[in-house]
C-alpha positions in Angstrom: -6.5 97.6 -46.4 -8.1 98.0 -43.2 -9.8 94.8 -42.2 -11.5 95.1 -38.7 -13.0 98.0 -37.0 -13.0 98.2 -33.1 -16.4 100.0 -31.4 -16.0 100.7 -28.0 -19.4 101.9 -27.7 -19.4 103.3 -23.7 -21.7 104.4 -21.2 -19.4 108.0 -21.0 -17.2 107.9 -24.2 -17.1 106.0 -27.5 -13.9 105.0 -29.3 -13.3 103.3 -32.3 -10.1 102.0 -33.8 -9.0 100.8 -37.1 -6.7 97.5 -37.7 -4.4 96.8 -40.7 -2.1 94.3 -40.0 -0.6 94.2 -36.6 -1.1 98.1 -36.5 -4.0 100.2 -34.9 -5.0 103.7 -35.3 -8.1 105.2 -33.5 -10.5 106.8 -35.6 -10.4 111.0 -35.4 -13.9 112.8 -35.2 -14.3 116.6 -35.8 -17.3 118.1 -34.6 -18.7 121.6 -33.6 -16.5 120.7 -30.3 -13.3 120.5 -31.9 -11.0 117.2 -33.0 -11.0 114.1 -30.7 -10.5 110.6 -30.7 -13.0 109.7 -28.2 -16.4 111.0 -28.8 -19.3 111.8 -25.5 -21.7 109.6 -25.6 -24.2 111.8 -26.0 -26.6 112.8 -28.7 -29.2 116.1 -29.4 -32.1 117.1 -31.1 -33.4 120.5 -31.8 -35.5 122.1 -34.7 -34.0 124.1 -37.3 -36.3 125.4 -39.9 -33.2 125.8 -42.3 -33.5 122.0 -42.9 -37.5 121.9 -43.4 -40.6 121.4 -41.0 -39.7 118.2 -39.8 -36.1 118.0 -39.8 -34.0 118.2 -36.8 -30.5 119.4 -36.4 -28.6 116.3 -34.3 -25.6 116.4 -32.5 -23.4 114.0 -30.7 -20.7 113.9 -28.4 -19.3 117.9 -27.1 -21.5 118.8 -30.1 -24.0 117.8 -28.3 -23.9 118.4 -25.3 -22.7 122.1 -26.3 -26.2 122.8 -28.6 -27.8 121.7 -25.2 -26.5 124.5 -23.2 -26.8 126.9 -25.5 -30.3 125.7 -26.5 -31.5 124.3 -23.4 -35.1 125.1 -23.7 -35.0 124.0 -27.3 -33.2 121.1 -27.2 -33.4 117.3 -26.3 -30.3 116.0 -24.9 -29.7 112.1 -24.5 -26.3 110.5 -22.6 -25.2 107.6 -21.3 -27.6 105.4 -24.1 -26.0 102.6 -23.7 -27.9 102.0 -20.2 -31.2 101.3 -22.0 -29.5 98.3 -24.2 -30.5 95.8 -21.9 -33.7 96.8 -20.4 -36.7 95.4 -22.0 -38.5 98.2 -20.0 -37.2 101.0 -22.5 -39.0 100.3 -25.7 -38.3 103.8 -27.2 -38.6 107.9 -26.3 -40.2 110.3 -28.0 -38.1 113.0 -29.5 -40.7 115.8 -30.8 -43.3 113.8 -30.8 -41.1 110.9 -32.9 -40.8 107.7 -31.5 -37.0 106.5 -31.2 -36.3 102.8 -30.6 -33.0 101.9 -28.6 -31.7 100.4 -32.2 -32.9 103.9 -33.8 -30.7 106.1 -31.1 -27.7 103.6 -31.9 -28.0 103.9 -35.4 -28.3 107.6 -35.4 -25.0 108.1 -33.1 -23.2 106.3 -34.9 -24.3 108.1 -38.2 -22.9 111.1 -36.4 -19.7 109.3 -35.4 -19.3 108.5 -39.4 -20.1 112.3 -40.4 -17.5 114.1 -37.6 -14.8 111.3 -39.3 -15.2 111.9 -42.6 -12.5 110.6 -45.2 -11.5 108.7 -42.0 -13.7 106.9 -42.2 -12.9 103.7 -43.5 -15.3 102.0 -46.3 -13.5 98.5 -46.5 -14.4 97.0 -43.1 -14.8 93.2 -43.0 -15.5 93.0 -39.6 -16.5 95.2 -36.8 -16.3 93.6 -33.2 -18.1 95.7 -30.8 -17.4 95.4 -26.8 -20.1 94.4 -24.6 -20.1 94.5 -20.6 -19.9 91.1 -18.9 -22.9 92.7 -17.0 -25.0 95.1 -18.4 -26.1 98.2 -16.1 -29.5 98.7 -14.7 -32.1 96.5 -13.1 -32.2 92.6 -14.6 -30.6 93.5 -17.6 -31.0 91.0 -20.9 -27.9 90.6 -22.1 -29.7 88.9 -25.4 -32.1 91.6 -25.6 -28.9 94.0 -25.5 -27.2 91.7 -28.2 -30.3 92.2 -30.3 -30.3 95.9 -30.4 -26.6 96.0 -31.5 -27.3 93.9 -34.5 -30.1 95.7 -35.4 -28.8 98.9 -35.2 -25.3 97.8 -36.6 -26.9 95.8 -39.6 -28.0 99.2 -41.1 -24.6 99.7 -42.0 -24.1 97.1 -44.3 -21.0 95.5 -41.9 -19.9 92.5 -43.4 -19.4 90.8 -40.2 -20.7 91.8 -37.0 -19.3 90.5 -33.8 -19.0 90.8 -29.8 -15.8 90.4 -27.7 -16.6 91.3 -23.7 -15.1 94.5 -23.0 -12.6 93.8 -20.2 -11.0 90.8 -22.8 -10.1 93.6 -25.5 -8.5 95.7 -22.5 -6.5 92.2 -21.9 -5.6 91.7 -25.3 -4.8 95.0 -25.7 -2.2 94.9 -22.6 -0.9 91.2 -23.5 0.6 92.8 -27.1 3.7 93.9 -24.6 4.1 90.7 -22.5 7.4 89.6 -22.1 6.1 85.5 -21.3 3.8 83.6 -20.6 0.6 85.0 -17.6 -2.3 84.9 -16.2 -4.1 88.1 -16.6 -6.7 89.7 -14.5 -8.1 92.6 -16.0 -10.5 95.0 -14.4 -12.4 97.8 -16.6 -13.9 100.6 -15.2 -16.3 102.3 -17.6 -19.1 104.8 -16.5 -21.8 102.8 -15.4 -20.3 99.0 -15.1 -17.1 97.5 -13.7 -15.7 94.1 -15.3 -13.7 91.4 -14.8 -11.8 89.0 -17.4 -9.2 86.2 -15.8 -7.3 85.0 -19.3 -4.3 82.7 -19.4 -2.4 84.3 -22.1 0.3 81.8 -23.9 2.8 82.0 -27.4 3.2 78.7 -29.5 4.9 78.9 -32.5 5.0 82.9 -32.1 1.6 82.8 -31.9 -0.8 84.4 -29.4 -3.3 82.3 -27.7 -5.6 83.1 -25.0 -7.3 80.6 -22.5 -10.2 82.7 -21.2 -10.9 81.5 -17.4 -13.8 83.7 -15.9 -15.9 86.9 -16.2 -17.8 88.7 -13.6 -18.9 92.4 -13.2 -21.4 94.9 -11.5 -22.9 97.6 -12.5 -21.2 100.6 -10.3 -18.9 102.7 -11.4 -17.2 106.2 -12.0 -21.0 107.8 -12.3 -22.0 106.1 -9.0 -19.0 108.1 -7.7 -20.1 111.5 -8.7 -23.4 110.9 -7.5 -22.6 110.5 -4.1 -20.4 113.2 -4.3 -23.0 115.5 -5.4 -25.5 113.6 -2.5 -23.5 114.2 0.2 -22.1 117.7 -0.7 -25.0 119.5 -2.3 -27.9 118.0 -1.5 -28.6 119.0 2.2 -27.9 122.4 0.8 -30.1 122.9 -1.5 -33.0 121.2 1.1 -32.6 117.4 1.2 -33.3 116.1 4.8 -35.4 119.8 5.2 -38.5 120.0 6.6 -42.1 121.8 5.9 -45.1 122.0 7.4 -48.0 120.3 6.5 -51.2 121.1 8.1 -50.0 120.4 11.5 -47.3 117.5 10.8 -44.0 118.6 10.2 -42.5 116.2 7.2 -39.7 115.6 5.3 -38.8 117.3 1.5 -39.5 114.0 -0.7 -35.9 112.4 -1.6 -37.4 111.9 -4.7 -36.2 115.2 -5.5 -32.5 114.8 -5.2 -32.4 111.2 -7.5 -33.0 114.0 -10.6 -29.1 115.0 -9.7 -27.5 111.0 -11.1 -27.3 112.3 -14.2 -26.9 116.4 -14.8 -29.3 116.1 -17.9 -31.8 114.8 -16.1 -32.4 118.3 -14.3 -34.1 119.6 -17.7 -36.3 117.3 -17.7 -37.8 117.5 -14.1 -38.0 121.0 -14.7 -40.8 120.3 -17.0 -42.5 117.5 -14.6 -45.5 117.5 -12.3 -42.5 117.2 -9.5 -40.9 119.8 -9.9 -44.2 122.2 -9.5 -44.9 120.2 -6.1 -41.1 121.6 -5.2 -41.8 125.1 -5.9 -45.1 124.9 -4.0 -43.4 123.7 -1.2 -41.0 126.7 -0.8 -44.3 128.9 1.0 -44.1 125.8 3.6 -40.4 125.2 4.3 -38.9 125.5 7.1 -35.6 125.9 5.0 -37.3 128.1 2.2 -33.7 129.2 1.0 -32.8 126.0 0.1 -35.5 124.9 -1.8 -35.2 128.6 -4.0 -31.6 127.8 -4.4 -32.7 123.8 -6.1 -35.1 125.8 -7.7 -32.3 128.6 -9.3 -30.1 125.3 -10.1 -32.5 124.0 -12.3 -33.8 127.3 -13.9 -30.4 128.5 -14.5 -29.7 124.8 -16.2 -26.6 124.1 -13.9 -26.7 120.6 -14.0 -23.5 120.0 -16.5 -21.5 122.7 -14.8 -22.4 121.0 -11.3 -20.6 117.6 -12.8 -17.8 119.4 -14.3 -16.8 121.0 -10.4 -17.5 117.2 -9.2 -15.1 115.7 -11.7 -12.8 118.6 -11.1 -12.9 117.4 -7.1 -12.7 114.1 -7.9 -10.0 114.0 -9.7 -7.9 116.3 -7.4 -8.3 113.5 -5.0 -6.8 111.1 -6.7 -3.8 112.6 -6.0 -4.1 115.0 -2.8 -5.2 113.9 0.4 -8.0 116.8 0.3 -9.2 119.0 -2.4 -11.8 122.4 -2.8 -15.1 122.0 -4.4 -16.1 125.3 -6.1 -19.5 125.7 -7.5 -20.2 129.3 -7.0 -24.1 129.2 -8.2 -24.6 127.2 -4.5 -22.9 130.6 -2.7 -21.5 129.6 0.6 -21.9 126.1 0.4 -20.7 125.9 -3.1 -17.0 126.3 -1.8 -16.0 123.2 0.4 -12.8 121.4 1.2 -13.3 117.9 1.0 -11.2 114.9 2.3 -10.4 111.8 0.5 -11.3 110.1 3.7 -14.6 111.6 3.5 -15.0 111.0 0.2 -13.9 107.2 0.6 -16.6 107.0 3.1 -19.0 107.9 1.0 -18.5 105.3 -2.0 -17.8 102.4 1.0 -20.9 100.9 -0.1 -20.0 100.8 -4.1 -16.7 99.1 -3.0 -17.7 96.8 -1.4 -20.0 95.9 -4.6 -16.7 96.2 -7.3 -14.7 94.0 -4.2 -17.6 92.2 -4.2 -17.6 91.2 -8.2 -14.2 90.2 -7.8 -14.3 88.2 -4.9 -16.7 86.4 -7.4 -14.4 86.1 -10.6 -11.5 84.4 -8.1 -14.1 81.9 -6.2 -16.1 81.0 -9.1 -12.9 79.9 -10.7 -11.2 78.8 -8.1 -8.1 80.9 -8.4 -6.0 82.4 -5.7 -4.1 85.8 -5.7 -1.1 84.5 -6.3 -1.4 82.9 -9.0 -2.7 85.8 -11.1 1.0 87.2 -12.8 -0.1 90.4 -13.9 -3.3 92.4 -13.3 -4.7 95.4 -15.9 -6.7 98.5 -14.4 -8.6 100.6 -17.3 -10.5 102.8 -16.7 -10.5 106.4 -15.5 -12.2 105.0 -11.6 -8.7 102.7 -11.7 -7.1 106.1 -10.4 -9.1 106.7 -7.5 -6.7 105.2 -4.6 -9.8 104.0 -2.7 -10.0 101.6 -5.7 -6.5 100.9 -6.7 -6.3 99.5 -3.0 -8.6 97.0 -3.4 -5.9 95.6 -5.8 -2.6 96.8 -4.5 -3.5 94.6 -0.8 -4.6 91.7 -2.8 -1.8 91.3 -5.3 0.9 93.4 -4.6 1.7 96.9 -6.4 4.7 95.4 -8.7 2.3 93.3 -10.3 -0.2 96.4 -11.2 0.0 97.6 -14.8 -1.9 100.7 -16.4 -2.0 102.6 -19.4 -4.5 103.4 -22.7 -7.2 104.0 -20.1 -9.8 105.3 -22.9 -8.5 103.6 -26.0 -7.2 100.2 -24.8 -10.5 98.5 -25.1 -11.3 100.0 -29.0 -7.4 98.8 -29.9 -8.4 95.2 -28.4 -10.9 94.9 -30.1 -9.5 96.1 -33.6 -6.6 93.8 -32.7 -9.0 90.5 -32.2 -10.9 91.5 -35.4 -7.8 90.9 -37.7 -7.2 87.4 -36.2 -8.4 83.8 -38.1 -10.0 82.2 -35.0 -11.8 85.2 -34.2 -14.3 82.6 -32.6 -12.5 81.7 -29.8 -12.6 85.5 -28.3 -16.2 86.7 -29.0 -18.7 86.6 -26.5 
């Protein structure tokens, strides 16, 4: 009988992960999109008069954002939720002309999540024990606020037991299953829109597993911060950013305003409908660059924002392991075929690593602990691959004592793993 459910519910994907015993098993979900065991954490809405007047036909993960593209006119598209959990300034959207609480988008995800399972579902959960950040993203985040949100949402599904284990613990518990002694563990997660520390003295009396957690820090900067300046540096000033026009007889700059609507692809449907994105097309007649401001203006019309992120991710990836790679986005012409450098790319994320050094630093002062004694050190995460990143570890600790490995699942398995144990207490948040 399966006990303890684990929810890694992410800023990019979603996992969750069954325990029974000492065994896990991630949880499969077949959508629209296919079969996966990680799930987009995305959801849409669009009208379909098959299911009556007010009903709307939801989608989440691929599913989602697939009935976006192909709808995008007709569609609302959410991602990346999870970065209104904290913000007391989000206190709900309207989804055709419905207002949706945070708790209300949470509950209606995971609704999905339970549909695309099925009979894998399981309906004899005790417990579910959901990661949280040690830091949540965005600006003065409440972590309470964000605690608050979870419940509600979580309560409507009649969980026995709800609790909350920092995300970057479960990735160390997780990874201690396969230590061979006694260590002190530093693990650093890499998620979409946070990074997180956890320093944990793990120990075995009487074949038991105990953990002796030591610090936490985090920031919120990660793998999307990456494609943003990516996208910033490479197709920005060609589609006008840093451009001029004329205005009566002052020459000013194209409002970098503009160019923010490019963090997250989905966002580029919604500025076309804005007030902004007519002042853009009016400022085409007074350009001095009028070709680059019709060829933002194509991008958006033609909805190429998720194709845009899928060339940077393509890029970005390549660069983890070649010392240059080509960026290809056709719709951009000319400029949409560029060979970058990881030097140059390095250079443009200087500033988010000094932030993610900059968390660390913290974690080791703040506990007083020096490099060398930290045995073993955990990267999760799909940033942990970018070199510039995996540096920042390999000078401080030495590359024998890096470990990687379950880089989307590892947190989910944690967290299933601490949900079967007695003194759950002693691991929650």
């Amino acid at each position: 009988m399966a006990r303890a459910l684990g929810f890694d519910f992410g800023t990019t994907n979603t996992v969750l992960a069954l325990a029974d015993g000492s065994a896990t098993q991630s949880v499969a979900f077949t959508s629209a999109a296919g079969t996966a065991d990680s799930m987009r954490t995305a959801l849409s809405f669009m009208k379909d008069p098959g299911l009556g007047a007010a009903a709307l036909k939801v989608e989440a993960g691929h599913a989602a954002i697939r009935q976006f593209i192909d709808n995008p006119g007709d569609c609302r598209f959410l991602q990346s939720i999870k970065t209104f959990a904290a913000s007391a300034l989000f206190q709900g959207t309207l989804i055709f002309a419905k207002r949706h609480t945070f708790e209300d988008l949470m509950e209606i995800f995971v609704r999905r999540l339970r549909a695309y399972a099925g009979e894998g579902w399981p309906a004899d959960v005790g417990r579910i024990v959901t990661g949280r950040p040690v830091h949540f993203a965005g600006a003065s985040p409440n972590a309470s606020l964000a605690t608050e949100r979870y419940n509600a949402a979580l309560s409507r599904f009649g969980f026995p037991e709800i609790h909350y284990v920092y995300e970057p613990v479960a990735a160390a518990f997780y990874f201690a299953q396969h230590l061979k002694a006694d260590a002190t563990v530093l693990v650093a997660d890499f998620g979409g829109g946070t990074t997180d520390y956890s320093l944990i003295r793990f120990e075995t009396h009487g074949g038991k597993l105990t953990a002796t957690p030591i610090g936490h820090s985090g920031v919120g900067i990660a793998g999307d911060h990456f494609d943003f300046r990516m996208i910033d540096n490479i197709v920005s000033p060609a589609i006008g950013k840093g451009s001029l026009f004329k205005s009566f007889d002052k020459l000013l700059e194209v409002p970098t305003s503009y160019y923010a609507n490019f963090g997250r692809w989905n966002q580029l449907s919604i500025f076309k409908t804005s007030r902004e994105y007519a002042d853009l097309k009016a400022l085409v007649r007074s350009s001095l660059e009028p070709e680059k401001l019709e060829t933002f203006i194509d991008l958006v019309e033609h909805d190429e924002g998720y194709p845009l992120y899928q060339a940077v991710s393509a890029t970005k990836m390549a660069l983890s392991a070649n010392e240059e790679a080509e960026f290809n986005f056709p719709p951009l012409g000319k400029a949409g075929r560029k060979i970058v450098r990881r030097t140059e790319f390095e250079g443009w994320i200087a500033d988010d690593l000094a932030r993610i050094e900059g968390a660390l630093d913290d974690v080791l002062a703040t506990t007083d602990t020096s490099p060398e004694t930290i045995d073993k050190v955990f990267l999760t995460g799909g940033t942990s691959f970018v070199p510039a990143v995996r540096r920042i570890f390999t000078e401080r600790f030495g590359q024998e004592r890096i470990e990687t490995g379950g880089e989307l699942l590892s947190i989910a398995h944690g967290l299933a793993l601490i949900g079967e144990r007695d003194d759950i207490s002693q691991w929650t948040a």
